[in-house]
DSSP file (Angstrom, degrees, kcal/mol; ACC not computed):
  #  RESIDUE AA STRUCTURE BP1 BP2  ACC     N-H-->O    O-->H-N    N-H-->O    O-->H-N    TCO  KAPPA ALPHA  PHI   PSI    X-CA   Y-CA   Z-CA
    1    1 A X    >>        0   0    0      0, 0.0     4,-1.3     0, 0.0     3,-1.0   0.000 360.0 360.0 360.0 -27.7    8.3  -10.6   13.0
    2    2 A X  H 3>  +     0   0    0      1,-0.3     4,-1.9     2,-0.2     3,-0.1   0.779 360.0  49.7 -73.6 -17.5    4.8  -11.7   14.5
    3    3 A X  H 3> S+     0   0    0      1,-0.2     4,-3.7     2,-0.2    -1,-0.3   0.636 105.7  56.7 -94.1  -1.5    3.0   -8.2   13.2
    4    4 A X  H <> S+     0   0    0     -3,-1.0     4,-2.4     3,-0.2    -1,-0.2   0.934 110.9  42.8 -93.4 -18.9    4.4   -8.8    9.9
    5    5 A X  H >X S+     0   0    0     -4,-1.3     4,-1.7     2,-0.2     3,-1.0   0.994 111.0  50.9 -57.4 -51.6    2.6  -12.3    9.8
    6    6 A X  H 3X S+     0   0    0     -4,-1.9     4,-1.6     1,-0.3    -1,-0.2   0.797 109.9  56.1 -63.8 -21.9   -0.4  -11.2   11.2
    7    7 A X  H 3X S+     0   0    0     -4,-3.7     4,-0.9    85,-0.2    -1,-0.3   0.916 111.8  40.9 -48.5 -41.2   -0.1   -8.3    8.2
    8    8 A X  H << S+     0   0    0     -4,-2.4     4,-0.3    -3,-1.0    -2,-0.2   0.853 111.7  53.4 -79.7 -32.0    0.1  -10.9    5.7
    9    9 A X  H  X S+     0   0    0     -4,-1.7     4,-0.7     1,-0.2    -1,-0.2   0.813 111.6  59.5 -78.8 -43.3   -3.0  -13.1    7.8
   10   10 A X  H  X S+     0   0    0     -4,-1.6     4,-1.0    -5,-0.4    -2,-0.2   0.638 108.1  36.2 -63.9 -18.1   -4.8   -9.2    7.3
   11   11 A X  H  X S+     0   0    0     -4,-0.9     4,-1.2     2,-0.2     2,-0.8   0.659 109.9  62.4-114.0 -97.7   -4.7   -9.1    3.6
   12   12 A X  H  > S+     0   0    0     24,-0.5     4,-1.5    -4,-0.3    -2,-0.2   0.318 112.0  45.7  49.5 -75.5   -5.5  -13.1    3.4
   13   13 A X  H >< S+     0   0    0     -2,-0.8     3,-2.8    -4,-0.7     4,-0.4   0.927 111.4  46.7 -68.3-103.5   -8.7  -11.8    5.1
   14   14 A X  H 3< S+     0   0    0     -4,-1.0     4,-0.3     1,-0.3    -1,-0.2   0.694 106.0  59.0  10.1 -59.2   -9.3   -9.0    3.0
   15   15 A X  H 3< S+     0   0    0     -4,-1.2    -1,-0.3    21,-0.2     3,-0.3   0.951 118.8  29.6 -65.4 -34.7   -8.8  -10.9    0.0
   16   16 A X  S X< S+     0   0    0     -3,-2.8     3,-1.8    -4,-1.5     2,-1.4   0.958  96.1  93.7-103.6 -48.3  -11.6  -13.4    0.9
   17   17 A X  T 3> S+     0   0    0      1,-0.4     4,-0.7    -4,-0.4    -1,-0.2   0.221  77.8  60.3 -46.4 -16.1  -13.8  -11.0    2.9
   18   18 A X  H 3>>S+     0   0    0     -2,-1.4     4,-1.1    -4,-0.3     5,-0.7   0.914 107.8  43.6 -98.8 -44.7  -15.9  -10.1    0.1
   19   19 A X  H <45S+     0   0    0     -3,-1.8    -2,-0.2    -4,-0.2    -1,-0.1   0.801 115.8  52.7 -42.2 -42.6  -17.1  -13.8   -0.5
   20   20 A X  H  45S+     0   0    0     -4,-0.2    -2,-0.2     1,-0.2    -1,-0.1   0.978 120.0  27.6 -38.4 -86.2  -17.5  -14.0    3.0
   21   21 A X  H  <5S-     0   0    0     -4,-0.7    -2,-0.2     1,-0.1    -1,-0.2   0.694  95.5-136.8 -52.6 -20.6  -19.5  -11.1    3.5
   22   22 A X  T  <5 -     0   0    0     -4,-1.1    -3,-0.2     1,-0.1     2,-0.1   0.977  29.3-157.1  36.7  85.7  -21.4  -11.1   -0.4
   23   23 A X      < -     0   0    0     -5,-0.7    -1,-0.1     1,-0.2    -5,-0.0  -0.442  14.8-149.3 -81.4-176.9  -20.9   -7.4   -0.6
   24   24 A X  S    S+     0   0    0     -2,-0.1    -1,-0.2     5,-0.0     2,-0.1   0.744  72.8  90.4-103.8 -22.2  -23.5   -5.7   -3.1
   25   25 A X     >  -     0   0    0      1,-0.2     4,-0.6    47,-0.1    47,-0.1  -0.501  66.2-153.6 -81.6 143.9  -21.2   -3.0   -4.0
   26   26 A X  H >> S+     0   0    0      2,-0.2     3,-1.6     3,-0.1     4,-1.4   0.908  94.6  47.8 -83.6 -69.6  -18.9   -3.7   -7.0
   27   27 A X  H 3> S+     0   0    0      1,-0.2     4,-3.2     2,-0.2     5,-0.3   0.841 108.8  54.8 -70.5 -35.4  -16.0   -1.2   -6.0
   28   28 A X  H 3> S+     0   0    0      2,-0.2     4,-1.0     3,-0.2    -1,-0.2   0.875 114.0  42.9 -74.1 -22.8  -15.9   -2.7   -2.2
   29   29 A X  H XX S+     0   0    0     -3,-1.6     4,-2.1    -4,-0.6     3,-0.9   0.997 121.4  39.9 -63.1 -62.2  -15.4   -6.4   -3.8
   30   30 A X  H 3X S+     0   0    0     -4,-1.4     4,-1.3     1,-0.3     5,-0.3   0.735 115.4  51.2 -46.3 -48.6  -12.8   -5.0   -6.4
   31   31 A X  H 3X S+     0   0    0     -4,-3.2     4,-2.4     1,-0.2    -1,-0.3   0.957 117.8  45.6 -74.6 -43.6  -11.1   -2.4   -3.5
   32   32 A X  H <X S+     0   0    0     -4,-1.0     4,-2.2    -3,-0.9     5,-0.4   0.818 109.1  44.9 -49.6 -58.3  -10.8   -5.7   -1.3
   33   33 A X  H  X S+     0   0    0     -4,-2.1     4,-2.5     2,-0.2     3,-0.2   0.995 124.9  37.7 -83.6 -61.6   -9.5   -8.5   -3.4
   34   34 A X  H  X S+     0   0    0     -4,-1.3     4,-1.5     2,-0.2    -2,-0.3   0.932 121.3  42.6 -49.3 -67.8   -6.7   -6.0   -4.9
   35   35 A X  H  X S+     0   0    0     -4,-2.4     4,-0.7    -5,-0.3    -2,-0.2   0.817 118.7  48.6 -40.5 -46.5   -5.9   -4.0   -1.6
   36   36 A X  H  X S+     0   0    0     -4,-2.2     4,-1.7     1,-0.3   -24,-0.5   0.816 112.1  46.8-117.4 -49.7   -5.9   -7.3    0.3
   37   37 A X  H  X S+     0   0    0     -4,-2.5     4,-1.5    -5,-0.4    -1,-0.3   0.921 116.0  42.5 -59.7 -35.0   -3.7   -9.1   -2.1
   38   38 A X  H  X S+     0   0    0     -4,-1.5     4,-0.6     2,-0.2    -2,-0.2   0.312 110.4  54.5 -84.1   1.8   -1.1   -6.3   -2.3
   39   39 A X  H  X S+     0   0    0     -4,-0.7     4,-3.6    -5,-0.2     5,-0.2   0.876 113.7  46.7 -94.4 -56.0   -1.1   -5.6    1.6
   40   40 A X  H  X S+     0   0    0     -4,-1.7     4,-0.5     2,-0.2    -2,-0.2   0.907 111.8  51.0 -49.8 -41.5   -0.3   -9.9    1.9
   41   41 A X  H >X S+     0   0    0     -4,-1.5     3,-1.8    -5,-0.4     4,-0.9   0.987 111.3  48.6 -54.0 -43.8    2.4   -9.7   -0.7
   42   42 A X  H >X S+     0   0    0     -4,-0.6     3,-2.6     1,-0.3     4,-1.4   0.934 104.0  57.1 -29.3 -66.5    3.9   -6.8    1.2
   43   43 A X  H 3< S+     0   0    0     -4,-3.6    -1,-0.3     1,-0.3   -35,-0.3   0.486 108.1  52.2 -58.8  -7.1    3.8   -8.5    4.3
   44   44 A X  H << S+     0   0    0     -3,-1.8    -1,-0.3    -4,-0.5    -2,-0.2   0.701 107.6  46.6 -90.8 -35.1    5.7  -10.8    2.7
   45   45 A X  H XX S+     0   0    0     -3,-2.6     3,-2.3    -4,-0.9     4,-0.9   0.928  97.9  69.7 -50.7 -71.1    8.2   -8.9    1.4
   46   46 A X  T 3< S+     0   0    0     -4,-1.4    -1,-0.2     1,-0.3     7,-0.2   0.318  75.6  76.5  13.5 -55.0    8.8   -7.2    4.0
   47   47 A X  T 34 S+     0   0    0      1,-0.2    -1,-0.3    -5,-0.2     3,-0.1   0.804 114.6  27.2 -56.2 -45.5   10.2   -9.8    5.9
   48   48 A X  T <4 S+     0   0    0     -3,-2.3     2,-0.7     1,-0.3    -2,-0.2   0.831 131.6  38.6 -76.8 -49.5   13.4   -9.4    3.8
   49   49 A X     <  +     0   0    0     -4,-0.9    -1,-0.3     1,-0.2     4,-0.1  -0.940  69.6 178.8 -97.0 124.1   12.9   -5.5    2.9
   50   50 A X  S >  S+     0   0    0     -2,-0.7     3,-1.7     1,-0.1     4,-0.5   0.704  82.6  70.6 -75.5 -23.2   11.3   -4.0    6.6
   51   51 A X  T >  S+     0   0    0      1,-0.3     3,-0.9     2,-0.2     4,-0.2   0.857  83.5  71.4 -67.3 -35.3   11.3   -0.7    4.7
   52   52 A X  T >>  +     0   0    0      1,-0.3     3,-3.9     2,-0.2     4,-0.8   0.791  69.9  80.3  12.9 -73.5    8.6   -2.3    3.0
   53   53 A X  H X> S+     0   0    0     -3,-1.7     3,-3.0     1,-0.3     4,-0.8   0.759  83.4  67.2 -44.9 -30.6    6.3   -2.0    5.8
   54   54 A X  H <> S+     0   0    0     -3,-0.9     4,-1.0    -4,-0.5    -1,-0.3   0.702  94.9  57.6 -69.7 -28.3    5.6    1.9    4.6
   55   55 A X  H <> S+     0   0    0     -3,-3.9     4,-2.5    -4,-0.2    -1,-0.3   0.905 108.9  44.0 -78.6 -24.0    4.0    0.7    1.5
   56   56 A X  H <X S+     0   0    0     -3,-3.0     4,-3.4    -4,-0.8    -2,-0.2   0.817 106.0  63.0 -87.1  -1.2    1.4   -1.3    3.9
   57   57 A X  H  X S+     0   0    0     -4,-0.8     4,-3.6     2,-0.2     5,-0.3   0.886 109.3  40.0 -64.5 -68.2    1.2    1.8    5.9
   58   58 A X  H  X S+     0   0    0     -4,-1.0     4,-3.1    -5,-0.2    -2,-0.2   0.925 108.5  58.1 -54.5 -36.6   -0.3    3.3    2.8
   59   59 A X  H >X S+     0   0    0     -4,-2.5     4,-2.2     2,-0.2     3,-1.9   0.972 108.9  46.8 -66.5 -80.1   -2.2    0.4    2.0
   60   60 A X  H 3X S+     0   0    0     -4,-3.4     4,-1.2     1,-0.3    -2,-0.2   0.833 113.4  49.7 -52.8 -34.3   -4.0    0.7    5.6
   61   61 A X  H 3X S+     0   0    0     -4,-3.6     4,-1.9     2,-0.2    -1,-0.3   0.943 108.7  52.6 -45.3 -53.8   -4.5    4.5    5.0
   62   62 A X  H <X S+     0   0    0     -4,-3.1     4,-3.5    -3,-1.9    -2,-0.2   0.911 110.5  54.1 -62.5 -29.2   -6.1    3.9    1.4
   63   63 A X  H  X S+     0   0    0     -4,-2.2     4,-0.5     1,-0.2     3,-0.3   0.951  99.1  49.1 -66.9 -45.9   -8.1    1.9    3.0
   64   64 A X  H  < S+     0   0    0     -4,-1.2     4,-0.3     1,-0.2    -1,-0.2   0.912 125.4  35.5 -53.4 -57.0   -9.6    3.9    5.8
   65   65 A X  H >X S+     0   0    0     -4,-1.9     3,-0.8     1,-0.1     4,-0.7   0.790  94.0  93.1 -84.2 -22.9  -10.5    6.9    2.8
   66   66 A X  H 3X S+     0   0    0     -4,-3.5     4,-4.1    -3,-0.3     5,-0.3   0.816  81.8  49.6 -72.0 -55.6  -11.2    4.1    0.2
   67   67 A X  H 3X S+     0   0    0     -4,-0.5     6,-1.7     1,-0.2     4,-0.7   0.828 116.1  48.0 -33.8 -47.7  -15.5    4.0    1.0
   68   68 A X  H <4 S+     0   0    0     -3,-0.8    -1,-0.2    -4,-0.3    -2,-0.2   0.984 114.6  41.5 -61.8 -56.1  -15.4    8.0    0.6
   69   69 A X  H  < S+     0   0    0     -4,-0.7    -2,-0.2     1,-0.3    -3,-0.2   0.809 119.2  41.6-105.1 -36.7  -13.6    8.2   -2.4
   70   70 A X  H  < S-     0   0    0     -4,-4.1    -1,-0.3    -5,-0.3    -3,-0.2   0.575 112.9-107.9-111.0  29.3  -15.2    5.3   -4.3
   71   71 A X  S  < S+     0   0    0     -4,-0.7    -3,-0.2    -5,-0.3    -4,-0.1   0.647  82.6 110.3  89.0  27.4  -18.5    6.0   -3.3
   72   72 A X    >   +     0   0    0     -6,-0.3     3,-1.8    -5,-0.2    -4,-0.2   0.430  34.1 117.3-147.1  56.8  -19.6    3.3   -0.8
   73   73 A X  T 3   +     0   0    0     -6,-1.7    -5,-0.1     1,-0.3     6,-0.1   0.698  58.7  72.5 -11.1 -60.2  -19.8    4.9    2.0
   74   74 A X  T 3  S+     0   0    0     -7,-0.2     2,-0.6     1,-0.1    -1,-0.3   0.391  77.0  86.8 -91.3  23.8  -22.8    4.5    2.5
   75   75 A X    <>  -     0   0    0     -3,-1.8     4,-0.9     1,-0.2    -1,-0.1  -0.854  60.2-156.2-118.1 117.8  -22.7    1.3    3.2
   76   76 A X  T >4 S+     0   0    0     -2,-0.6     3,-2.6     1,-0.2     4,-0.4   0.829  86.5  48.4 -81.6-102.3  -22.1    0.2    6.8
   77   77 A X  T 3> S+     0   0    0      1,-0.2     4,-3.0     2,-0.2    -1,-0.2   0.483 114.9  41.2 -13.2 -76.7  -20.7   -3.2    6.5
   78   78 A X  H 3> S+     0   0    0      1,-0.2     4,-0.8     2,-0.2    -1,-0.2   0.667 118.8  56.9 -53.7  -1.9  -17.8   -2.6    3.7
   79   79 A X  H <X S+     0   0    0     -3,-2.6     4,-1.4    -4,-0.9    -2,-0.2   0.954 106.3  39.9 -59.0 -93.0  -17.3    0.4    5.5
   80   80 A X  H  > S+     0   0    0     -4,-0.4     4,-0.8     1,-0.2    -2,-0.2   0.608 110.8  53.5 -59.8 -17.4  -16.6   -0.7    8.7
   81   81 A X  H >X S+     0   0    0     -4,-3.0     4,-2.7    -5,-0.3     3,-0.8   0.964 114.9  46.4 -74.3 -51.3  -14.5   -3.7    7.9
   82   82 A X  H 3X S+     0   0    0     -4,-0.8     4,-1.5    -5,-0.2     5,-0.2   0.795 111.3  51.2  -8.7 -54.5  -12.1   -1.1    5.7
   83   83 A X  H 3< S+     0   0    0     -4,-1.4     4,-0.3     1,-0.2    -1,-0.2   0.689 116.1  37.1-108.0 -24.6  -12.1    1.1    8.1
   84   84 A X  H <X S+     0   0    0     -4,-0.8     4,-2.4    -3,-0.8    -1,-0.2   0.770 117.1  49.4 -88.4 -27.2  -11.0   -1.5   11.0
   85   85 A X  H  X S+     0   0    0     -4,-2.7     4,-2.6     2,-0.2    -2,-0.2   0.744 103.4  59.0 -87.3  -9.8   -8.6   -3.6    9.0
   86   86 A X  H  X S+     0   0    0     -4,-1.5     4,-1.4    -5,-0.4     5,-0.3   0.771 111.4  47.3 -68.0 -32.1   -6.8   -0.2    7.7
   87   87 A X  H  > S+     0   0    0     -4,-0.3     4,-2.5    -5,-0.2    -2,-0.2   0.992 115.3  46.2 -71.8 -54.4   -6.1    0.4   11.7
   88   88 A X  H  X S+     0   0    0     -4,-2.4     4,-1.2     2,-0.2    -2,-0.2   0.846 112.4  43.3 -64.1 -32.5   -5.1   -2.7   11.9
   89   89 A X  H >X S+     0   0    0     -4,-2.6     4,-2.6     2,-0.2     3,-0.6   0.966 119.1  53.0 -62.2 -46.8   -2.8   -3.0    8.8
   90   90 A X  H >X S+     0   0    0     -4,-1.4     4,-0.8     1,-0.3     3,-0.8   0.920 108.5  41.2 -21.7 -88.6   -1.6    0.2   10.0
   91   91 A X  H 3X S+     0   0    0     -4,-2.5     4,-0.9    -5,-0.3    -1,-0.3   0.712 112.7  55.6 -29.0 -40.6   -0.8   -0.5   13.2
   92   92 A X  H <X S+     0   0    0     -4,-1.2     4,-0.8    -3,-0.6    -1,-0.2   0.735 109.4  50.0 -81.1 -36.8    0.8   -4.0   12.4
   93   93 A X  H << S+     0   0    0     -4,-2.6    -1,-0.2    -3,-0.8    -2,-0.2   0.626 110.0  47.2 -87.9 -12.5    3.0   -2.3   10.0
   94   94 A X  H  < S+     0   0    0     -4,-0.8    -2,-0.2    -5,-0.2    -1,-0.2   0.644 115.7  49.6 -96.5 -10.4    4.1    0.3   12.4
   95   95 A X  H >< S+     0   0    0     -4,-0.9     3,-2.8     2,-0.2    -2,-0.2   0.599  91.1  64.9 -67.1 -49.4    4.6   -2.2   14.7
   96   96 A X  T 3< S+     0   0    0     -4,-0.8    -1,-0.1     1,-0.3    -2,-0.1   0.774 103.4  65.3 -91.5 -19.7    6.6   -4.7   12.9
   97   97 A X  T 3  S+     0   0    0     -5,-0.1     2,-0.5     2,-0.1    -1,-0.3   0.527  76.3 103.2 -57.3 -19.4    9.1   -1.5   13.1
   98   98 A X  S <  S-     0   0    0     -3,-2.8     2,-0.1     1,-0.1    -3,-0.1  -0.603  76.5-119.1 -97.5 137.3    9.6   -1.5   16.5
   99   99 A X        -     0   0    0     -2,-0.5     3,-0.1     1,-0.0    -2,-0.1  -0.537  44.4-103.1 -61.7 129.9   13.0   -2.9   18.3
  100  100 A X        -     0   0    0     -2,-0.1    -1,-0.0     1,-0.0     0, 0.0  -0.074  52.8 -72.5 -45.8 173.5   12.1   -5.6   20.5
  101  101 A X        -     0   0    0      1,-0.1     2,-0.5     3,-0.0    -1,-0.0  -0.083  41.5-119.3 -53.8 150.6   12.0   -4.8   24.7
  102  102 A X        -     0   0    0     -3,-0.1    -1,-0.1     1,-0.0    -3,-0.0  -0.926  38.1 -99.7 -85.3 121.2   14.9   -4.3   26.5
  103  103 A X        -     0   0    0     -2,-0.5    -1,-0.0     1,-0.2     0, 0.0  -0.226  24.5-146.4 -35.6 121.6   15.3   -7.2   29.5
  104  104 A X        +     0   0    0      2,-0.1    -1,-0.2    -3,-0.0     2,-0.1   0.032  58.2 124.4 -94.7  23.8   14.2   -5.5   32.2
  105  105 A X        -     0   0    0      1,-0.0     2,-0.8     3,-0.0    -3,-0.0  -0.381  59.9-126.6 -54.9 149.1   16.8   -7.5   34.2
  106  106 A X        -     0   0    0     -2,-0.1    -2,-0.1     1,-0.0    -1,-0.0  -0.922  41.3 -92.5-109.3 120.2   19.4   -5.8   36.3
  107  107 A X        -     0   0    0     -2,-0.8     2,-0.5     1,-0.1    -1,-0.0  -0.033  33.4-110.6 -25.3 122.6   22.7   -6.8   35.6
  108  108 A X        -     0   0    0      1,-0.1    -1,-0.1     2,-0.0     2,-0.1  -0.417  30.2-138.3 -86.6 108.6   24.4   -9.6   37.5
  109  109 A X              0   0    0     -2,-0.5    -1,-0.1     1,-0.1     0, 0.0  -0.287 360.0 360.0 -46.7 145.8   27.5   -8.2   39.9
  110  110 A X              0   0    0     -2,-0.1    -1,-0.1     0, 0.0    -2,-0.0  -0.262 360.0 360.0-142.3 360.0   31.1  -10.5   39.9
């Protein structure tokens, strides 16, 4: 349950990260504030539907190509925040998937 917050805590971020950051590019504000809103609703969703998480899976993919495909690449900052919070949403969402640990206790003899 904690990755799916920390999804929802990633798009949060996102969403504001272009104010933060005052990108110059038009499409890196736009991909941000829209990617970063739909990743948090997810995560939100989620909670109820886990099958859900696949959409944020995607989300954190678009993001990692998003700088290529809408042409600002070539700009290092919206670049490299994309390109590290799509691993993380990724990750977080592939995560939130996983069965908790098994007790690594040994069973009590009677």
């Amino acid at each position: 349950m904690w990755a799916r917050w920390l999804s929802f805590v990633l798009g949060v971020w996102l969403f504001i990260a272009p104010l933060v950051f005052a990108y110059p590019e038009r499409a890196a504000r736009f991909n941000e504030l829209i990617v970063g809103l739909a990743v948090a609703i997810v995560a939100l969703c989620a909670a109820s539907r886990p099958a859900l998480r696949f959409v944020n899976v995607a989300l954190g993919g678009w993001l990692l190509l998003a700088p290529l495909l809408l042409g600002y690449g070539d700009s290092t900052l919206p670049t490299a925040h994309d390109i590290i919070v799509g691993v993380l949403v990724i990750c977080m969402s592939v995560l939130s998937g996983q069965a908790p640990a098994r007790s690594l206790q040994r069973p009590t003899q009677t």
